[in-house]
C-alpha positions as CSV (number, residue, x, y, z in Angstrom):
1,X,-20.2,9.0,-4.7
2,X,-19.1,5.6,-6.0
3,X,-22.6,4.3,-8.6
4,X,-24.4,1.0,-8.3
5,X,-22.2,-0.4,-10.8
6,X,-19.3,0.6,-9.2
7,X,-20.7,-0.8,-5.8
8,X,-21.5,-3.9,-7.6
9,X,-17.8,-4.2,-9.0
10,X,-16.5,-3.7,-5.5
11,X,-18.4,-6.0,-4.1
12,X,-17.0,-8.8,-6.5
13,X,-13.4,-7.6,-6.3
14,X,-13.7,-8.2,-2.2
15,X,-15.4,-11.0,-2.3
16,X,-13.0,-12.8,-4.6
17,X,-9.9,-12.7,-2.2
18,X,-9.0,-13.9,1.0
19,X,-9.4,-10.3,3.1
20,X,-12.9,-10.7,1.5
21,X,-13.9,-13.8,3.2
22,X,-12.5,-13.2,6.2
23,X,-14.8,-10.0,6.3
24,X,-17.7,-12.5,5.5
25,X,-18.2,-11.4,1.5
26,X,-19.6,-13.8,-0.7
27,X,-22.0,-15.8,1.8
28,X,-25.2,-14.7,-0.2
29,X,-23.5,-11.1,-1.2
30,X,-22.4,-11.6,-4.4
31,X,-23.7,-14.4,-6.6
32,X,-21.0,-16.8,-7.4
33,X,-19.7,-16.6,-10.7
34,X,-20.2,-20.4,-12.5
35,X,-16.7,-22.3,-14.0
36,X,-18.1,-21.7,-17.3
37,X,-18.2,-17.6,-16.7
38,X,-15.0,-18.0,-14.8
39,X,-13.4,-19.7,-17.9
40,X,-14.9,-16.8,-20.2
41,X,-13.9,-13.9,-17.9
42,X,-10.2,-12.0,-18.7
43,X,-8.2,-12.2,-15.5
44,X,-9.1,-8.8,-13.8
45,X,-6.8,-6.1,-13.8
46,X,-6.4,-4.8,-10.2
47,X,-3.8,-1.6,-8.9
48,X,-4.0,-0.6,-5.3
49,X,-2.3,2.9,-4.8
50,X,-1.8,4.5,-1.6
51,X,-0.4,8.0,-0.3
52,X,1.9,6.2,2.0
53,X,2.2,4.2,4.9
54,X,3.2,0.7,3.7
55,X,6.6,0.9,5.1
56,X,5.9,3.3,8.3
57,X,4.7,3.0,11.9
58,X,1.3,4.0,10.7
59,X,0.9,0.5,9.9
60,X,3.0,-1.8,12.6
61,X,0.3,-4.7,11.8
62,X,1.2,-4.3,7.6
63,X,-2.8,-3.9,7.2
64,X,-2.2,-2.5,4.0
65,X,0.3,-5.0,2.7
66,X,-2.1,-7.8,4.0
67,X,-4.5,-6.3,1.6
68,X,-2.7,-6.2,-0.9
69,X,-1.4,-9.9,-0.6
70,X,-4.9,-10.8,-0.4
71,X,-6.2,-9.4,-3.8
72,X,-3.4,-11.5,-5.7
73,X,-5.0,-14.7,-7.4
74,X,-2.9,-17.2,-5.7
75,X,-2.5,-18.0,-2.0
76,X,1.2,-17.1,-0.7
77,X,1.7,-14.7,-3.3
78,X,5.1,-14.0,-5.4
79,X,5.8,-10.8,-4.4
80,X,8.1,-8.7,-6.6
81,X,9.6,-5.3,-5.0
82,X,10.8,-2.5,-8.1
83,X,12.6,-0.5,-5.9
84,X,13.9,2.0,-9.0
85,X,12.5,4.8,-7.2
86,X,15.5,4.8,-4.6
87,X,18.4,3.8,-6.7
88,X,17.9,0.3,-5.6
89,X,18.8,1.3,-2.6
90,X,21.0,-1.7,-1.1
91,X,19.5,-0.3,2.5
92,X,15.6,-0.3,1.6
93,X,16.0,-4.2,-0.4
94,X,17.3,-5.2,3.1
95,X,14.2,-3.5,4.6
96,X,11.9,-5.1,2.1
97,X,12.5,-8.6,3.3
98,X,12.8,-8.1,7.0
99,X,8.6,-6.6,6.2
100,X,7.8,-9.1,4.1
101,X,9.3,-12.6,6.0
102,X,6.3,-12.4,8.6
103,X,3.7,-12.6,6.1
104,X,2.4,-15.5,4.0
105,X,3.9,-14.4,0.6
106,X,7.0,-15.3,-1.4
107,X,9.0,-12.0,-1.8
108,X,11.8,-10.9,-4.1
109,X,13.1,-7.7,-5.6
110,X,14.2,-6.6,-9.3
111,X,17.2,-4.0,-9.6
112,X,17.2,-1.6,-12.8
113,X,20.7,-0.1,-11.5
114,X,23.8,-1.6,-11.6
115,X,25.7,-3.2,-14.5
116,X,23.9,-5.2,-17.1
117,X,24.4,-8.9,-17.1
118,X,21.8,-12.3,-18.0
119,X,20.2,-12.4,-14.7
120,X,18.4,-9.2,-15.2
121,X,15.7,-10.6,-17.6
122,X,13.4,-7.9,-16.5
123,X,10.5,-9.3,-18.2
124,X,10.7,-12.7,-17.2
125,X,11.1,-11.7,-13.7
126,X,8.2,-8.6,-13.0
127,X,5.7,-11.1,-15.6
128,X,6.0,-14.6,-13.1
129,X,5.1,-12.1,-10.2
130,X,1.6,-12.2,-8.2
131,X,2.0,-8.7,-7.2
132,X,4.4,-6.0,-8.3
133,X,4.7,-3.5,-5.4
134,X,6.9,-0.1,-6.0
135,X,7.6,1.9,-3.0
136,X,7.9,5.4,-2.4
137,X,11.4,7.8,-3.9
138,X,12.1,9.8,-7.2
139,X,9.2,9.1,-9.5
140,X,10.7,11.6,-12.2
141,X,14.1,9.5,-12.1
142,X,12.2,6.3,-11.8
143,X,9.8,6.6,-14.8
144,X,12.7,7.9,-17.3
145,X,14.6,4.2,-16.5
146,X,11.7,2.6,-17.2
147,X,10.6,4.2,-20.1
148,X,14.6,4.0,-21.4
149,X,14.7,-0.6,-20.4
150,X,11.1,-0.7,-21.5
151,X,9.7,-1.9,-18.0
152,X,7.0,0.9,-18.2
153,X,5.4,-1.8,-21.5
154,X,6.6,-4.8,-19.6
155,X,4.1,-3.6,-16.1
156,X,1.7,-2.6,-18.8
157,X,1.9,-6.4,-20.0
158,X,2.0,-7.7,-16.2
159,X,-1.4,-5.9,-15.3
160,X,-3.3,-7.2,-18.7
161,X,-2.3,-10.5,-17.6
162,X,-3.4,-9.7,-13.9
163,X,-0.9,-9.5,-11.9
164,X,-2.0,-6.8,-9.0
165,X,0.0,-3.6,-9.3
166,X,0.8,-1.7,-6.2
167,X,2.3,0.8,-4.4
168,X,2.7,3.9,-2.2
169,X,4.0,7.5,-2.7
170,X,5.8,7.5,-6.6
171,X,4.3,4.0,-6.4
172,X,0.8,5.5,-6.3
173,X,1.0,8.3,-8.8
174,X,3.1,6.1,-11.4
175,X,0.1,4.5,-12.8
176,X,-1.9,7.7,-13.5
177,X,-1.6,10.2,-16.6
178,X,-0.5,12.7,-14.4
179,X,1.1,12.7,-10.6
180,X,2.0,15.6,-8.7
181,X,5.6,15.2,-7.4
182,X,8.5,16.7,-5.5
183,X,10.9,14.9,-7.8
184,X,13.1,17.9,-9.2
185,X,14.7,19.9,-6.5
186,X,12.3,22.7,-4.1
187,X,9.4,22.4,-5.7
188,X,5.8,20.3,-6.3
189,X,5.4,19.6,-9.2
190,X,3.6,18.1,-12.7
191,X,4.6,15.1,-13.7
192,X,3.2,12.7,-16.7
193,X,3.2,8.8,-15.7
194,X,2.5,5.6,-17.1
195,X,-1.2,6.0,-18.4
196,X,-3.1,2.9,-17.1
197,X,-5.8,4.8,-15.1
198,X,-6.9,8.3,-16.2
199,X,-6.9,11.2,-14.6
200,X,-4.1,12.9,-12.1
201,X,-3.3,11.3,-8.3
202,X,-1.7,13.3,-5.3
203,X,0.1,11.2,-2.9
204,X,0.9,12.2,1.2
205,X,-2.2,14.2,1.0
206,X,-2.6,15.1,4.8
207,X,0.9,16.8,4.6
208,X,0.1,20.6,4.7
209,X,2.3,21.6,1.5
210,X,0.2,18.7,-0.6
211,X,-2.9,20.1,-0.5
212,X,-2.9,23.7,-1.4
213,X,-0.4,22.7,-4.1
214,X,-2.2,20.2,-5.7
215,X,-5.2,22.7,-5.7
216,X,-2.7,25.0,-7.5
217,X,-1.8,22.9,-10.1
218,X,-5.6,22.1,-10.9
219,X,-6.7,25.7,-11.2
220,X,-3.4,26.4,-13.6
221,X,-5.5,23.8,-15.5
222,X,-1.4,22.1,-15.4
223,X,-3.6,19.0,-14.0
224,X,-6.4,17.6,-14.7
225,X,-9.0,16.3,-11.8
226,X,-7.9,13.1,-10.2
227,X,-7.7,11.1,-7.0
228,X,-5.5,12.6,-3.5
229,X,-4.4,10.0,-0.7
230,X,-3.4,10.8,3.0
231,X,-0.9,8.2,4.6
232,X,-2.8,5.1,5.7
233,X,-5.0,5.2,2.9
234,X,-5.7,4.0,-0.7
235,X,-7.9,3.5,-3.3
236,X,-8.3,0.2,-5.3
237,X,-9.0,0.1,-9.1
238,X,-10.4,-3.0,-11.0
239,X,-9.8,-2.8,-14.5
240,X,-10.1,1.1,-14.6
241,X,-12.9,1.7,-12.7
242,X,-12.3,2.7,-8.7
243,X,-13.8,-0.1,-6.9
244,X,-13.2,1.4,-3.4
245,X,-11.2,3.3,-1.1
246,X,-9.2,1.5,2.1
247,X,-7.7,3.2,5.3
248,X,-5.9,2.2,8.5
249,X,-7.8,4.8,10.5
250,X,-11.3,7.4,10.0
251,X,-8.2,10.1,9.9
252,X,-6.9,8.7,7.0
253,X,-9.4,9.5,3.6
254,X,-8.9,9.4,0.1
255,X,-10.6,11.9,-1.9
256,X,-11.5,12.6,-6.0
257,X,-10.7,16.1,-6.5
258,X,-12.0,18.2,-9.4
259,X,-12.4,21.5,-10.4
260,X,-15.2,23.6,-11.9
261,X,-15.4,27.3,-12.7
262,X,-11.8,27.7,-10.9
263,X,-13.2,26.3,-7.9
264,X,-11.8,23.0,-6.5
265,X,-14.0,21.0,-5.3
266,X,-13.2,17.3,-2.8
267,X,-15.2,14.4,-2.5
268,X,-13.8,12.2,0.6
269,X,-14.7,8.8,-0.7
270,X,-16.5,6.2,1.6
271,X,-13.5,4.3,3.0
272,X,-13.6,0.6,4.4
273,X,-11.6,0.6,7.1
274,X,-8.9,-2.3,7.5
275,X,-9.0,-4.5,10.5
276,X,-6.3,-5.4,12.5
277,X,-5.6,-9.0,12.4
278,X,-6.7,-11.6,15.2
């Protein structure tokens, strides 16, 4: 169950961007926060991570993109794509833009790959982003080039300063301790990520080979307890607390998953479900 406090942090995080008041949020919800708190507040530090679905026909309306748009501090938000995960796949950068040119953002992309040369100031470029969004592909082979350019300190730097992290598939586990993964070849695996939010995450979680091998990897003890996302569906942390859980439909649910005594136990979180737009 999320707390009071947690419901109360919510609360604020929807009703201080756009998707918020279109819902209605902040008429007499939350109290609004005076210029001289606003001035004393640090920005907030916001990651949306979903199982998948961003880029899918789960999601022809980009509900979840829209969201995440909507969270940034700024209207039309700079939108920064760090497609590592595939390569940089040429093919998906193309896909990227044709997504992203309907909606009321300002995308661009940042390739790791590919020869060095001055235009690749990779820390000038992910820190003047709104939003940093990292789609799905290898998470193993993405997280060792970060760790080797140093953009795993320079996203760490980007969220203090609040830019909204985001991401589905390796761009949901990346920001956990630990992620399960099917990075290294036939199997599902443990994998240690980036650290900003604690605890393990488990991506695609509908998929039947996701679940009972995620519950594997708990009793092993080889992860610890954590959060698990179906496609179409996402949880939002402020600062490191969960604030809430998001889905395109009541058959997608994100869960927290522990275990206790060698028996795992699931919690479907209570899920606001993302309207279409008018």
């Amino acid at each position: 169950m999320i707390n009071r406090s947690n419901r109360r942090t919510f609360l604020k995080t929807v009703a201080g961007t756009s998707f918020g008041r279109a819902l209605g949020f902040g008429m007499g919800i939350v109290p609004a926060l005076s210029t001289t708190s606003r001035a004393a507040q640090a920005p907030p530090r916001r990651i949306f991570a979903a199982g998948g679905g961003f880029v899918s026909s789960l999601d022809p309306d980009r509900r979840l993109l829209r969201f995440v748009l909507s969270l940034a501090r700024v209207s039309s938000p700079q939108v920064c794509s760090l497609p590592t995960a595939s390569g940089d796949n040429p093919d998906a950068i193309v896909s990227w833009y044709e997504l992203m040119h309907t909606l009321d953002c300002r995308p661009r992309h940042l390739r790791i790959f590919g020869p060095t040369n001055r235009l690749r100031r990779f820390e000038e470029q992910l820190l003047s982003a709104d939003v940093i969004f990292v789609p799905g592909g290898n998470t193993l082979n993405m997280l060792a080039v970060w760790r080797d350019q140093g953009v795993d300190l320079i996203l760490r730097k980007a969220w203090e300063q609040g830019t909204v992290l985001a991401g589905e598939s390796a761009g949901m586990i990346c920001w956990f301790e630990q992620g399960m993964t099917d990075s290294r070849p036939e199997e599902l695996g443990a994998l240690s990520c980036l650290g900003l939010l604690k605890g393990s995450a488990c991506p695609h979680y509908n998929n039947p080979q996701r679940r009972p091998a995620y519950h594997a990897l708990l009793k092993q003890n080889v992860l610890g307890a954590g959060i698990a996302c179906d496609d179409g569906a996402g949880v939002l942390y402020e600062n490191t607390s969960l604030a809430g859980a998001y889905s395109l439909s009541e058959k997608a649910a994100a869960y927290k998953v522990s275990i206790k005594d060698s028996v795992v136990s699931e919690e479907q979180l209570p899920a606001t479900i993302l309207p279409r737009p008018s």
